[in-house]
SETI-736690 format. One line per field, with one value per residue (C-alpha): residue number from 0; y, z, x. Coordinates in nm, 2 decimals, padded with zeros to 4 digits. Layout:
<recs>
resi (NUM  ...);
yy (Y  ...);
zz (Z  ...);
xx (X  ...);
</recs>
This chain:
<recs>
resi (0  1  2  3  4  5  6  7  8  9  10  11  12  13  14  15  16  17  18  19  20  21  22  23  24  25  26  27  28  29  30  31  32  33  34  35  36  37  38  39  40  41  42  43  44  45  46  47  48  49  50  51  52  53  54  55  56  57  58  59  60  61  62  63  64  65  66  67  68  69  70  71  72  73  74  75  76  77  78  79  80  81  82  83  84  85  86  87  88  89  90  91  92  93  94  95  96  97  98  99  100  101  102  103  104  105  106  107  108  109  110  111  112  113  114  115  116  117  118  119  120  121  122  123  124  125  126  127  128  129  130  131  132  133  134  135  136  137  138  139  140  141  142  143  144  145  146  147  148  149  150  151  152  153  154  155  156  157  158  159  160  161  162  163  164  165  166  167  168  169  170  171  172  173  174  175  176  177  178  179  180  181  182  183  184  185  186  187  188  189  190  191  192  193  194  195  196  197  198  199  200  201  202  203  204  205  206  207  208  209  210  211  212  213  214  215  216  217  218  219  220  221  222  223  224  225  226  227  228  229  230  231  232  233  234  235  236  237  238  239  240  241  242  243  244  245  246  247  248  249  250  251  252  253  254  255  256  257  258  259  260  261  262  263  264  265  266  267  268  269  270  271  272  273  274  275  276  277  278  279  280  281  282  283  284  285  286  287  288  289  290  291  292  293  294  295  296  297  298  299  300  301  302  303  304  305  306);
yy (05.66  05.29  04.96  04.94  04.56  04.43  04.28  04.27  04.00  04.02  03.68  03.37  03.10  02.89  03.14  03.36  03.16  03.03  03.41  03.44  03.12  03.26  03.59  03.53  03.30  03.50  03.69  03.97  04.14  03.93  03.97  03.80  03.97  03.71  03.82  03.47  03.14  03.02  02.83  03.00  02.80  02.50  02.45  02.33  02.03  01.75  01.52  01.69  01.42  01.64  01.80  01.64  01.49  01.33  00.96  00.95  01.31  01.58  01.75  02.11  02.22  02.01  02.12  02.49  02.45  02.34  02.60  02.88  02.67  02.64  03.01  03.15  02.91  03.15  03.43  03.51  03.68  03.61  03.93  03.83  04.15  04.27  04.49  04.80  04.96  05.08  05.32  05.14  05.46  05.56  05.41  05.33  05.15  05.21  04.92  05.02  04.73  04.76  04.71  04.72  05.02  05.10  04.86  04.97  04.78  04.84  04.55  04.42  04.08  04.06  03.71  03.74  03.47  03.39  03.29  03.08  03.28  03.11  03.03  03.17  02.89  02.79  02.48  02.54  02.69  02.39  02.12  02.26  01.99  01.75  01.74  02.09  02.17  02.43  02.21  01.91  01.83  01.84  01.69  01.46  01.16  01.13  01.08  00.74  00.58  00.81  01.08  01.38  01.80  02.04  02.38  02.63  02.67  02.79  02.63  02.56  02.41  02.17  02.10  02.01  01.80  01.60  01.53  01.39  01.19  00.94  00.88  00.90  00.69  00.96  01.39  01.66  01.93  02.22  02.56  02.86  02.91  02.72  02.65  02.64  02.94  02.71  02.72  02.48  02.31  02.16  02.10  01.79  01.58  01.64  01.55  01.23  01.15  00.91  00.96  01.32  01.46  01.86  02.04  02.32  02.63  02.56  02.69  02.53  02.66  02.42  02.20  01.91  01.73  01.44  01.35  01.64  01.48  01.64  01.41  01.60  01.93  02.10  02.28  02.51  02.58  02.90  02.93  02.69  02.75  02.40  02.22  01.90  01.71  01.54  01.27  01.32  01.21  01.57  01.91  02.11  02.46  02.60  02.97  03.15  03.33  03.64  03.78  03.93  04.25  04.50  04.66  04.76  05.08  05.06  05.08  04.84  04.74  04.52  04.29  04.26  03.92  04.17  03.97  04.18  04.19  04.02  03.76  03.50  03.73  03.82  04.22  04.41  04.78  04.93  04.88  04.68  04.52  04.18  03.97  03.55  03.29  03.29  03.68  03.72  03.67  03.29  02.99  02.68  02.82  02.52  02.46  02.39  02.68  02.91  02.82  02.88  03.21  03.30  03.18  03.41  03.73  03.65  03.61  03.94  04.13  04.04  04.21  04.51  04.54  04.51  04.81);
zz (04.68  04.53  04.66  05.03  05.10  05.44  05.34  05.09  05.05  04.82  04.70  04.61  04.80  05.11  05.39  05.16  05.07  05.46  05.54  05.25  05.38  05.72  05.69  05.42  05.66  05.93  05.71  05.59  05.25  05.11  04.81  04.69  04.46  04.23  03.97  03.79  03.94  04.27  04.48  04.46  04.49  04.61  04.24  04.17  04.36  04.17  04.51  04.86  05.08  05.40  05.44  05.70  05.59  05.29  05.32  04.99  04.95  04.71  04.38  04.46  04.18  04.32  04.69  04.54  04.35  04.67  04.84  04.67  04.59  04.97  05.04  04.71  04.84  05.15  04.93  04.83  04.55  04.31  04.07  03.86  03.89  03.96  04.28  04.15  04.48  04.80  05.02  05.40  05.62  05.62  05.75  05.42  05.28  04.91  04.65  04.30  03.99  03.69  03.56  03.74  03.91  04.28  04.55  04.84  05.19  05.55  05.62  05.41  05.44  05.20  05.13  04.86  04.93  04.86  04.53  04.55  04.43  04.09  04.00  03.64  03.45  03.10  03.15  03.49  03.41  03.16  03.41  03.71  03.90  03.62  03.75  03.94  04.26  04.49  04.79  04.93  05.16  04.85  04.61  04.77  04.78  04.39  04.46  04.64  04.64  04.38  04.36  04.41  04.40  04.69  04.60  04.89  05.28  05.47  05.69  05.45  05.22  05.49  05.61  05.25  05.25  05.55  05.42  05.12  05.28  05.42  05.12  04.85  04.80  04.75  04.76  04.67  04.88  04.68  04.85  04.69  05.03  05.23  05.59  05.60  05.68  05.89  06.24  06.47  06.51  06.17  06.16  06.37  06.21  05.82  05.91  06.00  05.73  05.53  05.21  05.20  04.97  05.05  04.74  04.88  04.72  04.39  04.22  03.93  03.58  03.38  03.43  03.17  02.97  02.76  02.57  02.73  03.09  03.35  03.30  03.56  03.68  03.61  03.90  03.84  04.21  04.28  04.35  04.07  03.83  03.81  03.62  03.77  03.60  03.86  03.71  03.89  03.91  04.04  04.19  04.45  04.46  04.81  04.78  04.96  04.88  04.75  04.94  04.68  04.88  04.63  04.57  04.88  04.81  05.14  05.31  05.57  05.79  05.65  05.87  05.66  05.45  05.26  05.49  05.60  06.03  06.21  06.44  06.47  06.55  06.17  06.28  06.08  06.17  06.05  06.21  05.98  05.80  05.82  05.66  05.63  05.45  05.34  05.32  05.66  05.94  06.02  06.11  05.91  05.54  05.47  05.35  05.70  05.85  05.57  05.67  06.00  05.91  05.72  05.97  06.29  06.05  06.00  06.36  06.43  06.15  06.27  06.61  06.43  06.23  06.55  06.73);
xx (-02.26  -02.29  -02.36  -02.20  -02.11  -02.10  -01.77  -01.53  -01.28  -00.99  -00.90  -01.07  -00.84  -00.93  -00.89  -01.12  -01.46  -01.41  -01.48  -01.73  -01.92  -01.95  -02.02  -02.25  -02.46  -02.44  -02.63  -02.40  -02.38  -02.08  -01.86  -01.56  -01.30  -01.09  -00.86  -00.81  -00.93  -01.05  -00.85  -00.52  -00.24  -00.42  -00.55  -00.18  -00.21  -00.30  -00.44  -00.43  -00.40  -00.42  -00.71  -00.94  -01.26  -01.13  -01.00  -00.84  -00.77  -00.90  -00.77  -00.73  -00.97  -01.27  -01.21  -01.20  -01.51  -01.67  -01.54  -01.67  -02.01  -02.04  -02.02  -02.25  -02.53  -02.57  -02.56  -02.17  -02.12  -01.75  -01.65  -01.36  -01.18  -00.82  -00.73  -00.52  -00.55  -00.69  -00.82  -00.82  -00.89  -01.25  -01.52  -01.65  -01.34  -01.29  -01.18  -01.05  -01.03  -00.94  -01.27  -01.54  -01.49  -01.47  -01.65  -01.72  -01.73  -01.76  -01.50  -01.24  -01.11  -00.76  -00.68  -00.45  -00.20  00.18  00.34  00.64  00.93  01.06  01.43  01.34  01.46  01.35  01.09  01.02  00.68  00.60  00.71  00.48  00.32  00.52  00.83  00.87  00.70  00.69  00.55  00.70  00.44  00.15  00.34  00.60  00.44  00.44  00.84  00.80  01.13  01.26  01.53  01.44  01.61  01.54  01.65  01.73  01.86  01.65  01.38  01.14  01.41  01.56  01.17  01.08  01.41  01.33  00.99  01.14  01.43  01.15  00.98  01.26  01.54  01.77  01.73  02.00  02.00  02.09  02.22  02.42  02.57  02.84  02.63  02.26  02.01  01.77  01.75  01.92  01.64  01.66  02.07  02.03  01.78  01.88  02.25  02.17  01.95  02.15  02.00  02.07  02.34  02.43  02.55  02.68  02.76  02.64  02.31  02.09  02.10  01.96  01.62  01.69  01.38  01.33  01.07  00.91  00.97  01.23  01.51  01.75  01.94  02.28  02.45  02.73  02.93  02.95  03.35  03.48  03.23  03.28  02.96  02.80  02.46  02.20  01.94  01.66  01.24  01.13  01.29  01.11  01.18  01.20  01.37  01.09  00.73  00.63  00.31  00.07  00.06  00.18  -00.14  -00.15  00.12  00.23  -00.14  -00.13  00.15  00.39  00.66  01.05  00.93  00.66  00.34  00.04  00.14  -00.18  -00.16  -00.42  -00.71  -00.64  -00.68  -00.48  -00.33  -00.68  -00.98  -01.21  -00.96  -00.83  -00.56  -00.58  -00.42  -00.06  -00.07  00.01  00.29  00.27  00.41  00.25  00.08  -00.13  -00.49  -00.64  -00.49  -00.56  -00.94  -00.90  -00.81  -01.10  -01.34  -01.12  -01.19  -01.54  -01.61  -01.44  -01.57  -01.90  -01.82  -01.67  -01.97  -02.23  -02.08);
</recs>
């Protein structure tokens, strides 16, 4: 048999190079497995201005590079490769990619993250982080008494609305449905927020430009068809996230949203495996908690692995 790692962890984000740095100085055979870029979706924020130890925040790239750079100077070491699958049950668990091969590891941290689901309109990938957004809370505070789109119901939507409300002058809330999906919790506050619009019923089918800049939306209401044009500084998408869990075939327990289930020991339904970051059931997906995870699975991968 080839190489056995002390740990393998699937995803170069936050929660993963946290595992990486301390199990890697702790001493343990430590790989990382990243099929594009490190830093997952945190390399799509231009400044992020709430990560503690950074008084005027930190570009996503820059806190990724440190990241990873943090971890490989104990000894980490990054394959850019892509997970095509898995086998979990063994001792020795068994890591497939689509080019180097299979790796194999006695623990197996997956830290593959979430990708914001996508309306799938034309410019919306061109206008990322220049107009469209898929986080309020990293990218709101580029809207600054400006008018702003939230698209969505649920709780995410509404939080990302509320956010908005007290720093734009103005933000459409746009839902395809006739009452909101939040929670009650929510209902209260964004009702009285006076600089909320609802556009109920209605869904966006157009992102406008000029000049190459988002200029506005167009809504079409779902029971008139009737057409309606918003000028608008940004639009924040807010329809939900897609765990990146498909390699997985069905592997590990999933909960209904598609999210590894582990709860903040980050143990998974196998022994020896662990899930962190946005990948599994949570609350709050964030940088800081994402971490958090990383450095939970380490600690408990290091027990598993001194039995």
């Amino acid at each position: 048999m080839e190489h056995i790692y002390d740990m393998v962890i699937i995803g170069g984000g936050p929660a993963g190079y946290t595992a990486a740095l301390y199990s890697s100085r702790a001493g343990f055979d430590t790989v990382v497995l990243e099929k594009m870029a490190v830093g997952g979706q945190m390399t799509l924020t231009d400044v992020i201005d709430n990560y503690p130890g950074f008084p005027e925040g930190v570009d996503g790239f820059t806190l990724s590079s440190n990241m990873q750079q943090g971890a490989e100077r104990f000894g980490t070491k990054t394959i850019y490769d892509e997970v095509v699958s898995v086998d979990l049950e063994s001792e020795v668990k068994e890591i497939e990619t689509a080019f180097s091969g299979k790796i194999f590891a006695k623990t197996v941290v997956i830290a593959t993250g979430a990708n914001p689901r996508e309306l799938g309109l034309e410019n919306e990938q061109e206008l990322l982080g220049q107009g469209v957004h898929y986080c309020a809370h990293c990218d709101g505070r580029f809207y600054k008494d400006k008018v702003a789109v939230v698209v969505g119901g649920g709780n995410s939507a509404v939080s990302d609305a509320l956010y908005l409300s007290h720093l734009c002058k103005k933000v459409y809330l746009v839902h395809r449905r006739d009452v909101l999906r939040a929670t009650k919790i929510y209902h209260d506050p964004i009702m009285k927020a006076e600089n909320i619009e609802f556009c109920y019923n209605s869904v966006m089918s157009k992102i406008g430009t000029d000049n190459g800049k988002l200029s506005g939306v167009s809504l079409i209401d779902t029971k008139t068809s009737e057409k309606r044009e918003i000028e608008c500084d940004g639009v924040f998408i807010s329809i939900g996230r897609k765990p990146a869990t498909e390699f997985l075939d069905g592997k590990l327990e999933l909960d209904k949203g598609g999210y590894i289930v582990a709860d903040e020991s980050t143990k998974t339904s196998i022994d020896g495996v662990f899930a962190v970051g946005d990948v599994r059931t949570k609350v709050l997906r964030q940088v800081v908690t994402a971490v958090s995870d990383g450095a939970v699975a380490a600690h408990y991968a290091e027990e598993y692995l001194s039995r």
